[in-house]
C-alpha positions in Angstrom: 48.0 -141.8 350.3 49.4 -145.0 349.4 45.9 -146.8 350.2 44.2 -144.7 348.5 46.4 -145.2 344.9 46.4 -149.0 345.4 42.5 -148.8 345.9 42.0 -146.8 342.7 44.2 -149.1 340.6 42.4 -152.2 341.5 39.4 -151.6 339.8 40.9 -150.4 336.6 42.9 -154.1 336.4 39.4 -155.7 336.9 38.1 -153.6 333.7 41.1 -154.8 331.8 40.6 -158.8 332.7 37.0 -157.9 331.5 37.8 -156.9 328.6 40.4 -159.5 327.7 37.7 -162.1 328.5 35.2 -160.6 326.3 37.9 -160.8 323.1 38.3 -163.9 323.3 34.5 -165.0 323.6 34.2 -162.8 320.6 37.1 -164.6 318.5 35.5 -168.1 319.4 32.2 -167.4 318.4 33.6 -166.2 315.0 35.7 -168.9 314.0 32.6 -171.8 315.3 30.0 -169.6 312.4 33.0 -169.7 309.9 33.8 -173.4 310.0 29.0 -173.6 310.3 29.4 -172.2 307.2 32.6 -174.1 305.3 30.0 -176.7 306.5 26.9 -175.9 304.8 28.9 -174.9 301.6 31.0 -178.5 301.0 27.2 -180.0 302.1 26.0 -177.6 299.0 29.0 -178.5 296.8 28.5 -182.3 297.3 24.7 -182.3 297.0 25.4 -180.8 293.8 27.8 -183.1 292.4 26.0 -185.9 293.4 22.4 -184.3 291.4 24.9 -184.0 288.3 26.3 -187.4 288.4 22.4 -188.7 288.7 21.6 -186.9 285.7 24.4 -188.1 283.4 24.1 -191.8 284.4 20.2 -191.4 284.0 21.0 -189.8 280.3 23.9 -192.6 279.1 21.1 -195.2 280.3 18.7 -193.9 278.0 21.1 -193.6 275.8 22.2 -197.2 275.7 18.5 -198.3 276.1 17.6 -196.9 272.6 21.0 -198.7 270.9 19.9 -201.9 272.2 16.6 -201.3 270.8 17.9 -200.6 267.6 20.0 -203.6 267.5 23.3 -201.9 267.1 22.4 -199.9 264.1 23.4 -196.7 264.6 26.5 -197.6 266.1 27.6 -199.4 262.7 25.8 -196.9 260.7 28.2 -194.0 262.0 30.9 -196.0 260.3 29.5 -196.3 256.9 30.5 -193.6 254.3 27.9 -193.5 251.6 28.9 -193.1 247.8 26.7 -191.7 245.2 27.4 -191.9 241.3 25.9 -189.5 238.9 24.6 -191.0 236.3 23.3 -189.9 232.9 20.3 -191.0 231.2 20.7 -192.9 227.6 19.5 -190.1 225.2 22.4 -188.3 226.8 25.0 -190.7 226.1 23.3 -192.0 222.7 24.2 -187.8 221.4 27.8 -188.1 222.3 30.4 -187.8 219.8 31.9 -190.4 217.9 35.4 -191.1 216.6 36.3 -191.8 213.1 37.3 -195.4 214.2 34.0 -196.8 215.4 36.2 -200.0 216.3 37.9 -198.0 218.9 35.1 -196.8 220.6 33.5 -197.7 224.5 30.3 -199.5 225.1 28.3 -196.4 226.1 24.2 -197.0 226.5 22.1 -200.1 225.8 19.4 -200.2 223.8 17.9 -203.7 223.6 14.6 -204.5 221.9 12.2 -206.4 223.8 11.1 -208.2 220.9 11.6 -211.1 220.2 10.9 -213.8 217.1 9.9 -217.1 217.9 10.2 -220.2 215.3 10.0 -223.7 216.3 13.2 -224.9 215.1 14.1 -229.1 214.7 17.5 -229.9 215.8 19.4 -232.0 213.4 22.6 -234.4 214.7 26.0 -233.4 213.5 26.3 -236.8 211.2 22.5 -236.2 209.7 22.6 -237.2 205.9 21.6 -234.8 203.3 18.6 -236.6 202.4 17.3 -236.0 206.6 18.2 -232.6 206.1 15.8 -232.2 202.8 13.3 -233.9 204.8 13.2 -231.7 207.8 13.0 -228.7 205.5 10.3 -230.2 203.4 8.0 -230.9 206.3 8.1 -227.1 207.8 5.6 -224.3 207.3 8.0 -221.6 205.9 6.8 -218.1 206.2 8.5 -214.2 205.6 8.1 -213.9 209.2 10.3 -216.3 210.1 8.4 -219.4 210.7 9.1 -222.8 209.7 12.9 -223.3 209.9 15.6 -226.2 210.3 18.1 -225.4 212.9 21.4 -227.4 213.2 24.1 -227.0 215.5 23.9 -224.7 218.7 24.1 -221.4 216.7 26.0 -219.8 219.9 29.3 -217.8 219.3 31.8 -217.0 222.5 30.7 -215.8 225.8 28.6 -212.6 225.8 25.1 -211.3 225.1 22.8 -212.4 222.0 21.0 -211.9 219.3 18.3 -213.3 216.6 18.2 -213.4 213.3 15.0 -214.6 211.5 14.5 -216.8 214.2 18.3 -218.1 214.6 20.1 -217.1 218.3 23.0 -216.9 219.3 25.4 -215.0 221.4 29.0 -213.7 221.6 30.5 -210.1 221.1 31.4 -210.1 218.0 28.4 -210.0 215.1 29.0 -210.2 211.3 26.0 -210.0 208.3 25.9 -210.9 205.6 22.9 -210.0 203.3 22.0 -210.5 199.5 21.0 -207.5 197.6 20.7 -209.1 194.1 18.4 -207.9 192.2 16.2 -211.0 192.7 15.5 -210.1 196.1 13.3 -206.5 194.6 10.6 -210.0 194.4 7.9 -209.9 196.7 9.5 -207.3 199.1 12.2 -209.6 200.1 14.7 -206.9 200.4 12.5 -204.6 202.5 11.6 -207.5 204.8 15.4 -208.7 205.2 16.2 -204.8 206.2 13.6 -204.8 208.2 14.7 -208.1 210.1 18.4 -206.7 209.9 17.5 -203.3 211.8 15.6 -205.7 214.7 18.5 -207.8 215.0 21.2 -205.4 215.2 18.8 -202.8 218.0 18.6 -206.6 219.9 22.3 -206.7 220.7 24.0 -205.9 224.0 25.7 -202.5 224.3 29.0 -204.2 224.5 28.6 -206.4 221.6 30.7 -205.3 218.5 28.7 -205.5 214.9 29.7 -205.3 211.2 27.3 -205.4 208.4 28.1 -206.4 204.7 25.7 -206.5 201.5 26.8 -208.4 198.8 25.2 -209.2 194.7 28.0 -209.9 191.7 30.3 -208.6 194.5 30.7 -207.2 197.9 29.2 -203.4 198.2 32.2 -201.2 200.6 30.1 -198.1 199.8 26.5 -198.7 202.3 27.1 -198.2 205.2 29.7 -195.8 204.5 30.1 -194.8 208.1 31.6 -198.1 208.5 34.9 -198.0 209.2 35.6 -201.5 210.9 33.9 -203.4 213.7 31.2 -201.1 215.0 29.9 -200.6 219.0 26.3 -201.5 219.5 26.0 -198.0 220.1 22.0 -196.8 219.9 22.9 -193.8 217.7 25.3 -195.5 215.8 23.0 -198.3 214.8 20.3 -195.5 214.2 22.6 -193.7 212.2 23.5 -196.6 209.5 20.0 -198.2 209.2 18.8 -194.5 208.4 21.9 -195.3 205.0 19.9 -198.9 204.3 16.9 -196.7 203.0 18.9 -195.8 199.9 19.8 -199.9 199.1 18.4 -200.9 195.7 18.5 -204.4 194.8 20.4 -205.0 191.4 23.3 -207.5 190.0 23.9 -211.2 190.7 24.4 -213.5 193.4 28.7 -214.2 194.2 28.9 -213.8 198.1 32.6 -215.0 198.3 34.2 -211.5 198.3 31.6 -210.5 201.1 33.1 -213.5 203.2 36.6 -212.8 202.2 36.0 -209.0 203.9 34.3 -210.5 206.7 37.5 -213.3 207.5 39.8 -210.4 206.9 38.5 -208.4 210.2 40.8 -208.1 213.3 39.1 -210.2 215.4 37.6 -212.6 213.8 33.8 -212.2 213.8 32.2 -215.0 216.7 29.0 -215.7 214.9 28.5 -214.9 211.0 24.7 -214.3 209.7 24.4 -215.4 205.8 21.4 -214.4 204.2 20.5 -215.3 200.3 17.8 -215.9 198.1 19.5 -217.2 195.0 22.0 -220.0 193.9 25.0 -219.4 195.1 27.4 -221.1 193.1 30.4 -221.5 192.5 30.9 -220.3 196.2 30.7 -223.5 198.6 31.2 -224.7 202.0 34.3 -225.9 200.5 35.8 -222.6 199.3 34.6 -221.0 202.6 36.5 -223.7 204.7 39.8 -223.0 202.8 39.0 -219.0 203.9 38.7 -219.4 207.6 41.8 -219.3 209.3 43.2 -222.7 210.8 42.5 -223.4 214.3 39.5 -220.6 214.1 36.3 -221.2 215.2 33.8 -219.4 213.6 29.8 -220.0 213.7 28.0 -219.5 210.5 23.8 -219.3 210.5 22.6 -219.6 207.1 19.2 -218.3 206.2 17.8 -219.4 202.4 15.3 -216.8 201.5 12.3 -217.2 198.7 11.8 -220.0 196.3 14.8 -220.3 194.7 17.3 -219.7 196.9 19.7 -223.3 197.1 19.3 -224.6 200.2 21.3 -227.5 199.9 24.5 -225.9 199.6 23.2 -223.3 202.7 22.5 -226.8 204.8 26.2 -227.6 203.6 27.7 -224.5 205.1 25.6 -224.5 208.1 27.0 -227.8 209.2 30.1 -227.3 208.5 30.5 -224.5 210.6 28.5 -225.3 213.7 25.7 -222.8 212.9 21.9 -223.2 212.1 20.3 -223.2 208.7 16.4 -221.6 208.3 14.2 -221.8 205.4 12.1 -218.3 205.0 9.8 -218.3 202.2 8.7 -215.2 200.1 5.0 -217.3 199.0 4.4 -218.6 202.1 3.7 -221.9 201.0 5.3 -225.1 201.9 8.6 -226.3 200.7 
């Protein structure tokens, strides 16, 4: 009995070795396909990072190729920050509103003429007699147009932009005319042609430059332009606007220009550069009289301009010189003088 229980428990111990064996066989095969396939997966992962990194270093060389073959451009171009003004065109501007004190008023638009008048002009030293001076004028070929002329002086006010007048330039900021309307100039046009010459002169000056316009006969007429107020801007509309007023100027009276000078030496500032126009004798005013008028230690530029026949041209030379300015001869025949 005892044989026969020890014989039938032997074989069910060798079923349970069996069995332990195979677990374990089972347990190593599974943990050598799990560590095959963390394998292949950190061989994926790297294969992958290493495709990535290729790209990006194949894109920044590209990248850097096409700076260097721009020479840096871009790079200092990204840095830049671009302003843009608006602007407005002339007519605009010219149609603005204007105060009643033209004096106080900005430099807005510029309307310069491209014209310009040339006259051959003979420069005469500061110490010339007045006998050279008579000469010079008598050997020039004197014309409405403003030909035949003789300049003295340099004729140029401060700093600034310029201007002509019958032939006579100069510059500075500050303009002041003086014009004859006698009744003598209604002869042979001269009063149309000395308008005329006015309006070209005063459209000539800078935008910035500062102009004030005076007609004189027995004495200094405040009423044209009567939109003058004090020194005017170079302003297109305003300079449209008051040579429209010189339309209604009829030439009547004598010839006294003194009270025109006195109005013109009583502006605040001083005018740079003074244009005197006459055709007539102007006596008893003198280049005397004016020099006790301008302010001491003032330096003021007077261009003289005798117009027609009669007009005395010694006593223009006179002023001319005294005041570092140019004198011109314009003829209303154009013949010689």
């Amino acid at each position: 009995m005892d044989y026969k229980e020890e014989a039938l428990q032997t074989p069910s111990r060798t079923n349970s070795s069996a069995v332990g064996t195979n677990s374990a066989r089972s347990i190593s095969e599974y943990r050598q396909q799990e560590r095959s396939r963390w394998k292949k997966r950190a061989f994926s992962f790297i294969f992958a990072g290493i495709l990535i990194s290729i790209l990006v270093h194949f894109n920044i060389a590209v990248i850097l190729q096409l700076l260097m073959r721009s020479g840096g451009d871009a790079t200092s171009a990204g840095a830049l920050t671009t302003i843009e003004f608006a602007m407005q065109d002339s007519s605009t501007l010219s149609d603005m509103p204007e105060g009643q004190e033209l004096q106080q008023q900005e430099s807005i638009s510029t309307e310069a003429s491209s014209e310009a008048l040339t006259a051959t002009q003979a420069t005469l030293a500061a110490d010339a007699t007045t006998t050279a001076l008579e000469a010079n004028s008598a050997g020039m070929t004197p014309s409405l147009g403003g030909g035949g002329s003789s300049g003295m002086g340099g004729g140029m006010g401060g700093s600034g932009g310029g201007t002509t007048f019958f032939g006579i330039s100069s510059s500075g900021t500050r303009f002041c005319y003086i014009v004859d309307v006698s009744g003598s100039m209604s002869a042979q046009n001269r009063l149309g042609s000395a308008l005329a010459e006015l309006t070209r002169s005063l459209k000539q000056l800078p935008d910035f430059a500062r102009f004030y316009v005076l007609f004189y006969s027995s004495s200094v007429r405040l009423d044209i332009p009567s939109m003058q107020k004090g020194w005017n801007t170079a302003r297109a509309s305003t300079i449209r606007r008051m040579t429209n007023e010189f339309e209604s100027i009829h030439p009547q009276g004598g010839t006294n220009p003194g009270p025109a000078f006195q109005r013109a030496l009583s502006l605040k500032p001083l005018p740079e550069v003074i244009f005197f126009l006459t055709d007539g004798v102007i006596s008893p005013f003198s280049a005397e009289e004016l020099r006790q008028m301008i302010p001491d230690g003032s330096r003021v530029i007077v261009n003289t301009i005798a117009f027609g026949d009669s007009a005395n041209q010694d006593a223009m030379i006179e002023i001319a010189k005294e005041n570092r300015g140019q004198y011109k001869f314009v003829a209303s025949d154009g013949g010689k003088r």
